[in-house]
MARFI-277144 format. One line per field, with one value per residue: residue number from 1; x, y, z of N, C-alpha, C, O, CB in turn. Coordinates in steps of 0.02 Angstrom, whole numbers, m for minus. Each point is the difference from the previous one (the first is absolute). Glycine has a CB too. Layout:
N
num = NUM,... .
npx = X,... .
npy = Y,... .
npz = Z,... .
capx = X,... .
capy = Y,... .
capz = Z,... .
cpx = X,... .
cpy = Y,... .
cpz = Z,... .
opx = X,... .
opy = Y,... .
opz = Z,... .
cbpx = X,... .
cbpy = Y,... .
cbpz = Z,... .
// end
This chain:
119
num = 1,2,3,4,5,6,7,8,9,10,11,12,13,14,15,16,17,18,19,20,21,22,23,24,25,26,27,28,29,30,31,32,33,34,35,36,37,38,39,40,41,42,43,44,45,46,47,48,49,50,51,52,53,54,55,56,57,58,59,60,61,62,63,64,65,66,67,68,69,70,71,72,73,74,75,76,77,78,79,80,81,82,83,84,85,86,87,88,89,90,91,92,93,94,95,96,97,98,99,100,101,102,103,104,105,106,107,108,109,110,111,112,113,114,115,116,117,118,119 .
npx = 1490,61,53,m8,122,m161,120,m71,m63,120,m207,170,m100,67,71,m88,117,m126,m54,53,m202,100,47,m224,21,m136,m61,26,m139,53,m14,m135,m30,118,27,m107,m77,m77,m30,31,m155,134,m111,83,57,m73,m10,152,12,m155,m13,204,m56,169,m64,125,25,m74,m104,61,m35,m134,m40,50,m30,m128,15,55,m119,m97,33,m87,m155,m55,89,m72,16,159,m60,196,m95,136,m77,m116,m112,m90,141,m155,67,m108,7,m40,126,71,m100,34,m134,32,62,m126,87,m41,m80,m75,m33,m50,m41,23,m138,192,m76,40,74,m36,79,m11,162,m33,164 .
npy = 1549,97,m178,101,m105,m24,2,m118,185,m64,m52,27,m110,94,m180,35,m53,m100,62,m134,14,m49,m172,m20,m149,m40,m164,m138,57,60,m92,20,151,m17,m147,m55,119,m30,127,m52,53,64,m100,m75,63,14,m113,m62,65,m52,m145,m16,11,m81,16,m138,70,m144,44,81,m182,m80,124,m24,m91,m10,125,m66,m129,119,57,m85,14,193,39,202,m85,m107,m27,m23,m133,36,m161,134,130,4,118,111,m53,172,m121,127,64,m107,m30,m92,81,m33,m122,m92,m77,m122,88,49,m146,m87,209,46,m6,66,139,31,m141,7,m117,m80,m14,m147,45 .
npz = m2676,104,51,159,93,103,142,m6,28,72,32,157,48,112,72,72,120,m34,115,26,m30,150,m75,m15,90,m82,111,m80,m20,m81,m97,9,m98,m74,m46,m34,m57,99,25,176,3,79,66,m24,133,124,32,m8,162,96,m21,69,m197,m35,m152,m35,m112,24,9,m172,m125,10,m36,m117,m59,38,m11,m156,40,27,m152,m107,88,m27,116,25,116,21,174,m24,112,74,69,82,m122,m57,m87,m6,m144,m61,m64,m53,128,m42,162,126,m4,110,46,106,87,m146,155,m86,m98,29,m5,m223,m81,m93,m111,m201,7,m129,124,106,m63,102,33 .
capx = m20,82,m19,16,22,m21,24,m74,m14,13,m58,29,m63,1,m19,0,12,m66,3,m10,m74,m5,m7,m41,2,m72,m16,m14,m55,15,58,m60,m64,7,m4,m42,m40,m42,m12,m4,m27,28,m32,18,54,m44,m56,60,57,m20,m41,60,m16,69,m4,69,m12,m38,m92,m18,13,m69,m67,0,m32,m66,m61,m5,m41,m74,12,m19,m58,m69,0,48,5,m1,9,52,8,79,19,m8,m38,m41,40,m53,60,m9,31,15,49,76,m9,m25,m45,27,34,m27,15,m49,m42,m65,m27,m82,m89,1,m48,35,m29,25,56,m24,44,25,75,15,104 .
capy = m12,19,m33,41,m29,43,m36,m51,14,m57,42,m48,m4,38,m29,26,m67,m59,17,m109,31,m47,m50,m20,m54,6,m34,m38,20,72,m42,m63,58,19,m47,m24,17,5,51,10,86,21,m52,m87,m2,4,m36,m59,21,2,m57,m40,m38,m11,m23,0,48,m42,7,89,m20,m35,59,27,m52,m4,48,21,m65,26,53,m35,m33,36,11,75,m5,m61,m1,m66,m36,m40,m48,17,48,m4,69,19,15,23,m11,36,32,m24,17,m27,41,m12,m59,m21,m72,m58,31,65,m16,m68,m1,59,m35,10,27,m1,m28,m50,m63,m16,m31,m25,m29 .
capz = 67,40,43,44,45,50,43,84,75,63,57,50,29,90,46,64,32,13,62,6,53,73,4,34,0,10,16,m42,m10,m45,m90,m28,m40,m59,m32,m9,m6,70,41,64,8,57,46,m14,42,45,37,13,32,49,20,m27,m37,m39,m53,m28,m81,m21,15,m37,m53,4,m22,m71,m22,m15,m27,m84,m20,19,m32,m82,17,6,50,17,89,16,51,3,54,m16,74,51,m1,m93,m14,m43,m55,m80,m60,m60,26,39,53,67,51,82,m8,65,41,m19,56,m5,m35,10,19,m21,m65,m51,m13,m59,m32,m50,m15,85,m23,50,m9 .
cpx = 61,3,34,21,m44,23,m69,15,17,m62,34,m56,48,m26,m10,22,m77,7,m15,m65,14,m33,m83,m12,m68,m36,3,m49,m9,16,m53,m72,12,33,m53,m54,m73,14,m23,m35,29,m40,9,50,m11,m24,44,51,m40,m29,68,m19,67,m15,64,m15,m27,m78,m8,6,m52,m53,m4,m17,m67,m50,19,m27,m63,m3,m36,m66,m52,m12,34,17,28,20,74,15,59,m23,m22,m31,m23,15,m82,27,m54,25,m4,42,54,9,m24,m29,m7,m3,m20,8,m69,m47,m65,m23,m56,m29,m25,m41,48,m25,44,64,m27,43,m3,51,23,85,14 .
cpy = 5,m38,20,m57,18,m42,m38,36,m51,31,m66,m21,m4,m56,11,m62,m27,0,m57,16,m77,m68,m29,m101,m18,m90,m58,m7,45,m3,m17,58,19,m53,m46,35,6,43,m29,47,1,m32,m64,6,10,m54,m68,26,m8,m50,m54,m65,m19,m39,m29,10,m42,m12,63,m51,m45,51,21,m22,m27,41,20,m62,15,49,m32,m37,56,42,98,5,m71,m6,m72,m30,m34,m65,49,80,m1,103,14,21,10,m12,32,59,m21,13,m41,52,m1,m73,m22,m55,m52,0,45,m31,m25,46,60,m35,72,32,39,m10,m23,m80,m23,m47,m16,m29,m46 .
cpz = 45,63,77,69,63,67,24,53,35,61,83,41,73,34,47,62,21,58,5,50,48,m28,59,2,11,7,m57,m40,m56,m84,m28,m45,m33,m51,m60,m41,28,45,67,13,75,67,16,64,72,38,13,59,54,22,2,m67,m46,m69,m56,m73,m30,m27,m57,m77,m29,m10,m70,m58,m2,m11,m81,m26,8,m57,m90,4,25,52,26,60,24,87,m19,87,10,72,85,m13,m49,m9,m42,m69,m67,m41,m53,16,10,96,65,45,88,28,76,32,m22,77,m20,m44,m32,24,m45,m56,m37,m85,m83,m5,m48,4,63,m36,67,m12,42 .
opx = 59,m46,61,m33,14,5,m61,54,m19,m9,12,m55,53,m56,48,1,m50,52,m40,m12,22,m44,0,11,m34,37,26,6,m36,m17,m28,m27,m45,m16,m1,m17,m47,57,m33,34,16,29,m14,m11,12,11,7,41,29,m22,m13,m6,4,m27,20,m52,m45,m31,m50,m54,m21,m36,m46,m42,m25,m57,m46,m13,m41,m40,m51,m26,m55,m32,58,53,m37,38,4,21,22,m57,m26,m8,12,15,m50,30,m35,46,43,21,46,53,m58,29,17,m14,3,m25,m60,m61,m61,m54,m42,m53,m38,m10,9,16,61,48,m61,m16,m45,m4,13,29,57 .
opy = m13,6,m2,m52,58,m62,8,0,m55,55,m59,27,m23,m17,19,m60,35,15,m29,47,m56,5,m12,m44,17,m42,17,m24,2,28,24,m3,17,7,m6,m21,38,6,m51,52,m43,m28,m32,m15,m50,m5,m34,m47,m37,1,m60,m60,51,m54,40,11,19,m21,m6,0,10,4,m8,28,m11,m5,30,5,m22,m19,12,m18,m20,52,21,30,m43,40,m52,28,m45,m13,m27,32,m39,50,m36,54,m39,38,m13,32,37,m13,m21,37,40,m48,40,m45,13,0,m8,m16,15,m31,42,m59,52,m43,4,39,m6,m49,14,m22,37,m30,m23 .
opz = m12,41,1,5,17,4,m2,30,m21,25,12,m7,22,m18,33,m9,m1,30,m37,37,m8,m43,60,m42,48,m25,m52,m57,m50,m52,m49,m56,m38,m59,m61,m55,m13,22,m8,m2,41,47,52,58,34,61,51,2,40,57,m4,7,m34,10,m43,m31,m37,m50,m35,m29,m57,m49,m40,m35,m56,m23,m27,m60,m40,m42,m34,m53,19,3,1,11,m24,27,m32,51,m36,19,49,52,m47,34,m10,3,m31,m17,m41,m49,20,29,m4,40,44,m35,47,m33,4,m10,7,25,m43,6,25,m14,33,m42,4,5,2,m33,40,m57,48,m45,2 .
cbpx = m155,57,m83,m53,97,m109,172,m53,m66,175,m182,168,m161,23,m22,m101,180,m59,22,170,m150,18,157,m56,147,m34,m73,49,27,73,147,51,5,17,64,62,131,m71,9,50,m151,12,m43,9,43,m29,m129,m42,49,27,m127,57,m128,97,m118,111,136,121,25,135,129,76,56,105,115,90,20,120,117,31,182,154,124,m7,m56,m102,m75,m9,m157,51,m124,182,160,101,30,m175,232,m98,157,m67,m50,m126,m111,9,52,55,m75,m33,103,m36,132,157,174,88,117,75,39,121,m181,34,m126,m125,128,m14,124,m112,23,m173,m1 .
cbpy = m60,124,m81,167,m63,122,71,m145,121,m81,105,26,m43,153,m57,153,0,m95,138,m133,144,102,29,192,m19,182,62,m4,m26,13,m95,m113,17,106,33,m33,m57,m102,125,m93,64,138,90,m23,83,82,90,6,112,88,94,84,m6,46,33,m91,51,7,m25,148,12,m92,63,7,7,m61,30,76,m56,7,40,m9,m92,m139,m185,33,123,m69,116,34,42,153,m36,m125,89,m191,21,m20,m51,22,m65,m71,2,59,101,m123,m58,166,m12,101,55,m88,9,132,2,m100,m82,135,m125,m49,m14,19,m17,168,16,26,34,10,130 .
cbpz = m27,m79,m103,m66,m78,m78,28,m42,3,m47,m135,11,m122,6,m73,m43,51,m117,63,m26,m97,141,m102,13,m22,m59,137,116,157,171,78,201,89,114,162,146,m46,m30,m90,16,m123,m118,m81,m217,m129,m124,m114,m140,m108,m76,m60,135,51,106,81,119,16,113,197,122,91,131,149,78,77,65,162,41,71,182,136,19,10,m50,m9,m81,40,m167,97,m176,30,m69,m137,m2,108,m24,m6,99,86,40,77,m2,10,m169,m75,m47,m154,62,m146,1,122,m89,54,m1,73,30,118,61,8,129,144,m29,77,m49,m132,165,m159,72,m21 .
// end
């Protein structure tokens, strides 16, 4: 048997330059959705913005929370009642659907939910 010396190919690796990317600066809303996993529909936002509706992170973290409590309990639609709006929130979407001043609210009848969550 013959024992042969073989060279090693050397494989170079080619760097290209990186192109540094612009610095976005994005909302808190934004983090939290992805974070979290709760979702804001684009309407949501909308409507919150137009009815000045604010919601601290506090209040988004409370939600979350109860709605995966609804969630383990059955609940696919839930109306969430906060202090100063009520929301429309797809729980088997993770999703806030839309969103309304405790004003508009009291004269509304409210229609496939299966839950309600009061904060």
């Amino acid at each position: 048997m013959h024992k042969y010396i073989h060279p090693i190919q050397q494989h170079y690796v080619h760097h290209s330059a990186t192109k540094k990317q612009p610095i976005v600066k994005t909302s808190f809303q934004s983090i939290f959705e992805h974070v979290s996993g709760l979702k804001v529909s684009k309407h949501a936002k909308h409507r919150m913005q137009e009815r000045n509706i604010h919601i601290t992170d506090q209040t988004w973290r409370k939600i979350e929370t109860k709605l995966d409590e609804a969630k383990n309990k059955g609940v696919t639609e839930a109306l969430v009642v906060l202090n100063d709006a009520a929301l429309i929130v797809s729980a088997k979407n993770n999703t806030v659907v839309t969103a309304l001043h405790k004003t508009e609210a009291n004269d509304r009848i409210f229609t496939n939910i299966n839950g309600t969550i009061l904060i």
